[in-house]
N, C-alpha and C positions, 0 to 999 in steps of 0.2 A: 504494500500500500504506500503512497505519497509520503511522505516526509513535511511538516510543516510549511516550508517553504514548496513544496512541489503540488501543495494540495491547493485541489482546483477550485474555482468560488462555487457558492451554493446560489447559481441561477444560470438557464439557461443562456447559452454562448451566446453572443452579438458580437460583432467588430467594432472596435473603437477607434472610427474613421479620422478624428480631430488629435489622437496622439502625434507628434512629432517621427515617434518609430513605425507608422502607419505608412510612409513613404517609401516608395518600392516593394511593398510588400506585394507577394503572389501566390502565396497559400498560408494559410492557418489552421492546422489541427488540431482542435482539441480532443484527446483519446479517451477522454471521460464519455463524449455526446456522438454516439452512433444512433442506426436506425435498422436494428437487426445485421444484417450483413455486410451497410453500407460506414463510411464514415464520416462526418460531416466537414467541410471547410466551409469557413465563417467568414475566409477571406473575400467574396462574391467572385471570385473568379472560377468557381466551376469545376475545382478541382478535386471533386469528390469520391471517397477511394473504396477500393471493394474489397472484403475479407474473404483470404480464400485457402480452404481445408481448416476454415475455424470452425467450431461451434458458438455463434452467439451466447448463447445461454452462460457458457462457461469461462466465455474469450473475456467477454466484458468485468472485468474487475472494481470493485472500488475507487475511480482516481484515474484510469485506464483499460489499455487495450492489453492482458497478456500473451506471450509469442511461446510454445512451447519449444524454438529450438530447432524441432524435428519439420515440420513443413508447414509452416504457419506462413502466412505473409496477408500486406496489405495493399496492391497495385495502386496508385492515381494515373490513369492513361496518360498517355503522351497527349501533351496539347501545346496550343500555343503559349500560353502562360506557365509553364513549367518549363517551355527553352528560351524564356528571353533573359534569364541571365546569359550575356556575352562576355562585357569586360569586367565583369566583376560580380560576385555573390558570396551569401552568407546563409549557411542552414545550421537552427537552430534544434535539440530534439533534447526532450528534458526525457530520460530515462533511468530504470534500474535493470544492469544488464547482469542476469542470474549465474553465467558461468562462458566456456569458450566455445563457440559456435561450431558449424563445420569448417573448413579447408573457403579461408577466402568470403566469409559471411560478411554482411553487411547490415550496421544500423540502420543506414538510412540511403539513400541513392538513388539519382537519374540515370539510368542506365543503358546500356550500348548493346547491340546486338552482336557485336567483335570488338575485335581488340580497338578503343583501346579499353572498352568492356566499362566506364562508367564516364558518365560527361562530369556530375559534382555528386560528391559522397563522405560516406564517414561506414569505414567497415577494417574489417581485419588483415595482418598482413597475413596471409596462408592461414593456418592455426595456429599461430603464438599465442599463447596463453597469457592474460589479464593488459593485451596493446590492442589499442585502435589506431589506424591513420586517416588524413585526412586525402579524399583524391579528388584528383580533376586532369579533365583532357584539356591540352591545349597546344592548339593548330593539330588535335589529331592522335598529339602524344599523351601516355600518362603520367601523371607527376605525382608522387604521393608523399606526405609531409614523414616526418620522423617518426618513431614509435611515444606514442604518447599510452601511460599508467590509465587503468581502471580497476577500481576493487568494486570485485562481485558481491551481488547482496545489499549496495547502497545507493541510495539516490542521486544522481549525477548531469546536470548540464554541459551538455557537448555544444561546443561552438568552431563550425566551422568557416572560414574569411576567403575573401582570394579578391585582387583586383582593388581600383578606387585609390584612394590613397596609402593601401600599401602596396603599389605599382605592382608587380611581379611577386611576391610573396606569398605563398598559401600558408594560413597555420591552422591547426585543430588546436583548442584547450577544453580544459576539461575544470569545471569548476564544482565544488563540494561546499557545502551550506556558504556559499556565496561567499569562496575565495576559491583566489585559483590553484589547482593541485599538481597539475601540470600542461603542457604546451609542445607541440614542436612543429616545423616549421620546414619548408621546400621553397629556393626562390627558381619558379617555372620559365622563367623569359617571359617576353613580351607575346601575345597572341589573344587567342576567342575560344570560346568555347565552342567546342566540339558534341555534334549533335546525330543521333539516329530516333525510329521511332517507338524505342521501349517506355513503358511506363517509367514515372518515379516510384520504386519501392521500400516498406518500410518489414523491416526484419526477414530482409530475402538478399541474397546479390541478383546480379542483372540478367540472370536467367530465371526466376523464383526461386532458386533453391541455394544452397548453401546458408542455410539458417542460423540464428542469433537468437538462444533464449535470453528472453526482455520483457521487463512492463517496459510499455512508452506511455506517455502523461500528456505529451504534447508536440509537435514539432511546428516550424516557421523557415520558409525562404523566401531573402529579399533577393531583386535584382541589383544588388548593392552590397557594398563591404559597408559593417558596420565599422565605425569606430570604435576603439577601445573606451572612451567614455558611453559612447552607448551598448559596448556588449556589458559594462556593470551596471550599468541604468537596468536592462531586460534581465538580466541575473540575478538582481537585487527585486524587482518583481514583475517574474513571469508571464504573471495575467495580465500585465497591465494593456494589451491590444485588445483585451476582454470584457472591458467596463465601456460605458457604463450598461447596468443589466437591462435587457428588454423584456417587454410586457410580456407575460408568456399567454 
């Protein structure tokens, strides 16, 4: 279950259009508010994602969506608003990831039909045990940040950067009751993002399978690098794209 900071408000999701961190945004997941098999984005772009070898009944947790690992996943089609990060993007995904996936799993990712097998992501290198990196294609190629620490069993904010004002630079961090625990970092060249027609997946890599047991709480991508004063502004509170509440 969530962790104080990770637990979600008590009302149904609306976007909150007039925040400042509202800007570039192109999907918004809250993994507490599905609709049976389906999951809702809040962000009005349409990016709404399908559970698939879930059980509803059981998938839906507390707080979240749980992945058992074994072949669980949650596709959002390929669309237009899931590739218009080009020069730069940031995805956000508040999870608890339970132990080491398959060979190559992934928390979260837009992904590729071939090599270079993800356009922007956050998954494992092979099966190392308690690393995630951060990836991205660019002009084509893959670039993946350093191994960056997760301990299973706890609640954890991954934030992944690339483009904007940190030019060439991609980093993944990884932050724990809202500090950061660790970081690491790939500087890719200059380039674009690199695109085919796979969905964005969350607890699958870019075929659906190599799976990631996980709750997810929530995920977020902008067509934009945040800044470091704004990834601690959203770190510091999560919801805050989630207020204020709408009439139910």
């Amino acid at each position: 279950m969530a962790s104080n900071q990770l637990k979600p408000p008590m009302w149904a999701p609306g976007f909150n259009t007039g925040h400042p961190l509202a800007q570039g945004l192109i999907g918004l997941w809250p993994f507490w508010e599905g609709d049976g098999d389906k999951l809702m984005d809040v962000s009005g772009n349409g990016g709404r994602g399908g559970l698939s070898n879930m059980t509803p009944a059981t998938a839906w947790v507390p707080g979240g969506l749980s992945f058992d690992g074994s072949n669980d996943v949650v596709n959002v089609p390929d669309s237009l608003a899931v590739r218009r990060p080009s020069s730069a993007v940031t995805m956000v995904v508040l999870a608890n990831i339970m132990g080491t996936g398959e060979a190559w799993s992934c928390l979260a990712g837009k992904g590729e039909t071939g090599p270079p097998y993800q356009s922007y992501g956050i998954g494992q290198n092979n099966a190392t045990a308690n690393v995630l990196r951060g990836n991205i294609a660019v002009n084509g190629a893959l670039k993946s940040t350093g191994d960056v620490s997760v301990t299973y069993g706890g609640d954890s904010i991954f934030v992944f950067r690339w483009g904007g004002g940190q030019g060439t630079v991609a980093e993944l961090s990884v932050w724990t009751n809202g500090a950061l625990s660790d970081s690491g970092t790939i500087d890719t060249g200059a380039g674009f993002i690199h695109y085919t027609a796979s969905p964005l997946r969350f607890a699958a890599n870019e075929s659906g399978a190599s799976n990631l047991p996980c709750t997810i709480y929530q995920a977020t991508v902008w067509d934009r690098c945040l800044t470091l004063p704004e990834v601690r502004e959203y770190v510091a509170d999560p919801w805050c794209l989630i207020r204020p509440p709408r009439t139910l």
